[in-house]
N, C-alpha and C positions, 0 to 999 in steps of 0.2 A: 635620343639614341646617338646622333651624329655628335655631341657634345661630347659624350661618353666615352666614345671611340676618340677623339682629341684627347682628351686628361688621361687615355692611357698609352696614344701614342705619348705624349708630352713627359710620361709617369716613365715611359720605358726607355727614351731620348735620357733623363735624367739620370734614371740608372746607368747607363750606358758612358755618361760623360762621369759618374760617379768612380765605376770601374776604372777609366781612361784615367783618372786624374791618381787613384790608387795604385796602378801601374807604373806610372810615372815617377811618384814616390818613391816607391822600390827599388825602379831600376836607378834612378839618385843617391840612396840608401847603400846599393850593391856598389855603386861606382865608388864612390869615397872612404868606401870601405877597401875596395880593393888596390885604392889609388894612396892608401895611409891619407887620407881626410882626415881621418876623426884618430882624437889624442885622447886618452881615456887621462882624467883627472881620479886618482885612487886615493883612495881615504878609508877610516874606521867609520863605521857607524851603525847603530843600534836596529836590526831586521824589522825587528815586531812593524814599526811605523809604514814600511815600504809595503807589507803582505797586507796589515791589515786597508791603505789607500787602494792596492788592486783589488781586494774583497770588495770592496766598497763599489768599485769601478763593475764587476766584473757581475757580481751578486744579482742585479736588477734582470742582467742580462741570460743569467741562467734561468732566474724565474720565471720570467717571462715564456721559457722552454717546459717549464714545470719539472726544470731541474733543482735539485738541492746542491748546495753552496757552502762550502765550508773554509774563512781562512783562519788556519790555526792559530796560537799564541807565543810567541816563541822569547826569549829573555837573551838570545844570542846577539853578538854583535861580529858581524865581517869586514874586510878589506876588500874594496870594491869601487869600481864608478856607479854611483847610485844610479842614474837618470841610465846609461848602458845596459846595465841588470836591468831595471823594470819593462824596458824593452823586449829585453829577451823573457823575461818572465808574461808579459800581455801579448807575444806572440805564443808561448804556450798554453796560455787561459783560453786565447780565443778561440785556438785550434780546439780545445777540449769542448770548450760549450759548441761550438759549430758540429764538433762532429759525434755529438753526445744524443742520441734522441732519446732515453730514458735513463734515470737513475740519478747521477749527480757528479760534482767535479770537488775535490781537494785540494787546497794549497796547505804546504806545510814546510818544514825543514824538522832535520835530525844531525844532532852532532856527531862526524866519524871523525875522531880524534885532531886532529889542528885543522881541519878541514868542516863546512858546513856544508852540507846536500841540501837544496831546496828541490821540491817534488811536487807535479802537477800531478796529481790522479783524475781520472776519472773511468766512465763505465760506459766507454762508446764502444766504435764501432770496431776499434783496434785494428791491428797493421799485423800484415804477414810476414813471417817472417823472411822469407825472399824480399820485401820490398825495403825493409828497414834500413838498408843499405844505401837507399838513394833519396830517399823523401829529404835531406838536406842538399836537394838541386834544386836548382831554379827549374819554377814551371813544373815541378812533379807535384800534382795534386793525389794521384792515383783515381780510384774510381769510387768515389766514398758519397757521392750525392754533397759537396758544401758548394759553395759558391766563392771560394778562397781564388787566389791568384798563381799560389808557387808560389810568392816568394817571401814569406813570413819567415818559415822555417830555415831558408840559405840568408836571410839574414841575421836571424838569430844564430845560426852555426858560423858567420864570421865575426860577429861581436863577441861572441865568446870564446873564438882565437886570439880575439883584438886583447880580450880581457886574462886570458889565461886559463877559462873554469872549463874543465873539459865536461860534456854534455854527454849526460846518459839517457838509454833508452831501451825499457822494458814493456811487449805488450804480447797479447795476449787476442789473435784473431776473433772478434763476434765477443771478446770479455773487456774490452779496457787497453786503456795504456797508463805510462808512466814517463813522462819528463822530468827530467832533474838539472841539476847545474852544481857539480861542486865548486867551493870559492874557502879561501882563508879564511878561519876564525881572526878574532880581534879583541885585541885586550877592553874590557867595558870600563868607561871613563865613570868619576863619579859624579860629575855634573852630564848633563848632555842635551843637547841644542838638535834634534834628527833633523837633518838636510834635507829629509824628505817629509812631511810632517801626515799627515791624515784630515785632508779637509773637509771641513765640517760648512753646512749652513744654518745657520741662527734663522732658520725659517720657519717655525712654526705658528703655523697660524697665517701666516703672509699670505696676502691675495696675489696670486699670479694670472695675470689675463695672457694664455696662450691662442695664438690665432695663424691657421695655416688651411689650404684650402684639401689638404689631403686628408680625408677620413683617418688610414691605417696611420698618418703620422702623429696626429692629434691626440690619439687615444693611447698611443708609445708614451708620447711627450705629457699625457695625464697621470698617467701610473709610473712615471721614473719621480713628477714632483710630488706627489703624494705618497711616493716613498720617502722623503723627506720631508714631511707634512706640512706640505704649503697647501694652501685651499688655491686649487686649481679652477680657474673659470676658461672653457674653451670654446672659441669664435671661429667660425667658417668663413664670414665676408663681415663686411663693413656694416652691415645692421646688427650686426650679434657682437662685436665689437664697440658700437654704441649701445646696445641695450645691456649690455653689460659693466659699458662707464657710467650708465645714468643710475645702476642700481649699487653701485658700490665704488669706490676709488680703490685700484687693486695699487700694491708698493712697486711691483714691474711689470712689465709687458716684453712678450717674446715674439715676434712677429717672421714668419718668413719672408720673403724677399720676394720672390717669382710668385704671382696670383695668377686669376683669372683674368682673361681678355687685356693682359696685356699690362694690368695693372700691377704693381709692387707693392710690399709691405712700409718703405719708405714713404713711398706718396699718399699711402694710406694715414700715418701717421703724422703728415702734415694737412689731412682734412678736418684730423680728429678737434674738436673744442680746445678753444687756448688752457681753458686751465689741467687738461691733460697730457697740455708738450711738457712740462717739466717730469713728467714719471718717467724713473728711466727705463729704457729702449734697447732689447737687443735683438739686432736684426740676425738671423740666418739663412747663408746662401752656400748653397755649391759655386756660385760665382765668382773665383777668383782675379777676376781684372782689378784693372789699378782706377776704373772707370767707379765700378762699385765700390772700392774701398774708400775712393776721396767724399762719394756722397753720403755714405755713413757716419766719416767722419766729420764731417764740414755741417751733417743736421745735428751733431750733437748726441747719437747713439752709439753704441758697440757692436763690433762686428763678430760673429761667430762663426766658421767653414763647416760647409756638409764634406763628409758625414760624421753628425756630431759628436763628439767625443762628452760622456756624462763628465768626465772630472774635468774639463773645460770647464763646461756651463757653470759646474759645482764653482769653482773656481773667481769665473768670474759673478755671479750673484753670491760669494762671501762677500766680494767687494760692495759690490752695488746695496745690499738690503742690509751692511754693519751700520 
């Protein structure tokens, strides 16, 4: 019982330095923004590839709610900072699934004349209309039950000053809301290279040995790779971890970083039998020092930040398992 009470003091310390470090972000995020930091790089380029990478991003995460997910199909092309827009577009996904508790969320766009509208739908809890006015401040959560910070939504409303697409917003109290972003159409090239592409993993079939000592994250991180169907083998300590290298050699391993009593996923993976150091290794931590990044480095594995971003991971096991 006294154990129990530690892994969830330890569970609630974690969250709490998780928040802390999302804060931070933000207020960084808000500064550079408001300091002209960031130089927006504008270009042409082809939508479809950008909405359907968020679908992809976003999709796991609705279902997981037992919401339904839809990212349209679109043949437009705009002028835009690609990597600025997705931004502000996965601040409105997130907002919609967070604060969606049935029904489902929409991305799409629609052409109003030299102009493209892209639109987050969904069927939450929607915004009164007295409050619509402010929820683009820092720190204005309202009273909605999520666990959001304030400051998604003020900085998606200066990046798209930054950018020039003025930000609409239609809802609908207890029925929904509506995010949008207009942005310039763009003439469609007839070769086309999308700056932002839709990453895919050639996993099928691949054995993944995940090993973390947290029940609820184990069982997230089972159902996100068998959404990409990789045969997921999952490990709580160091004997399930070896009874699972002795029954099969999996192509990676994802190991968290902070264990039990003190131990790491790092030193774990230097007990394991020599001929399983060459599999590769990606360690994940909320630990951001420069302590944990060189031992990562220096054993010869990759490093991931909590809280982990899916099109990360996706990302980097395209590399690791090509």
């Amino acid at each position: 019982m006294q154990h129990d009470e530690y892994r969830q003091s330890l569970a609630d310390i974690s969250a709490s330095l998780d928040a802390a470090e999302s804060l931070l972000a933000g207020l960084l995020d808000i500064s550079r923004l408001d300091s002209g930091g960031l130089s927006p790089q504008i270009e042409a380029f082809p939508l479809d590839p950008l909405l359907q990478a968020l679908g992809n991003e976003f999709r796991l995460l609705a279902e997981a709610k037992g919401l339904r997910f839809h990212a349209a199909r679109t043949g437009l092309w705009v002028r835009s900072d690609a990597q600025l827009l997705r931004r502000v577009l996965q601040n409105f996904l997130a907002n919609a699934v967070r604060y969606t508790p049935r029904g489902g969320v929409l991305l799409g766009c629609r052409r109003q004349g030299e102009q493209v509208r892209i639109e987050v739908w969904d069927t939450g809890l929607g915004i009164r209309e007295r409050d619509q006015g402010v929820i683009f401040e820092e720190f204005r959560r309202l009273d909605r039950g999520g666990q959001g910070l304030g400051l998604g939504l003020a900085i998606s409303d200066r990046i798209a000053k930054l950018l020039k697409h003025p930000i609409g917003l239609r809802s609908q109290f207890g029925r929904g809301s509506v995010f949008s972003l207009a942005l310039p159409r763009a003439q469609a090239k007839a070769v086309t290279v999308p700056p932002i592409q839709v990453e895919s993993v050639d996993a099928q079939g691949k054995r993944v040995l995940v090993m973390d000592n947290d029940a609820a994250v184990l069982a997230g991180m089972r159902e996100l790779l068998r959404g990409w169907q990789c045969e997921v083998v999952a490990a709580r300590n160091e004997q399930e971890v070896l009874a699972a290298l002795a029954e099969a050699r999996p192509a990676l391993m994802l190991f968290d970083f902070h264990l039990d009593d003190g131990d790491t996923g790092l030193a774990l993976r230097e007990r394991l039998p020599v001929s399983a150091h060459d599999i590769p290794c990606v360690i994940i931590t909320a630990d951001h020092s420069e302590a944990v990044r060189n031992a990562v480095r220096d054993s010869g594995a990759w490093l991931l930040h909590k809280p982990l971003k899916p099109i990360a991971l996706r990302a980097l096991m395209t590399r690791l398992l090509d």
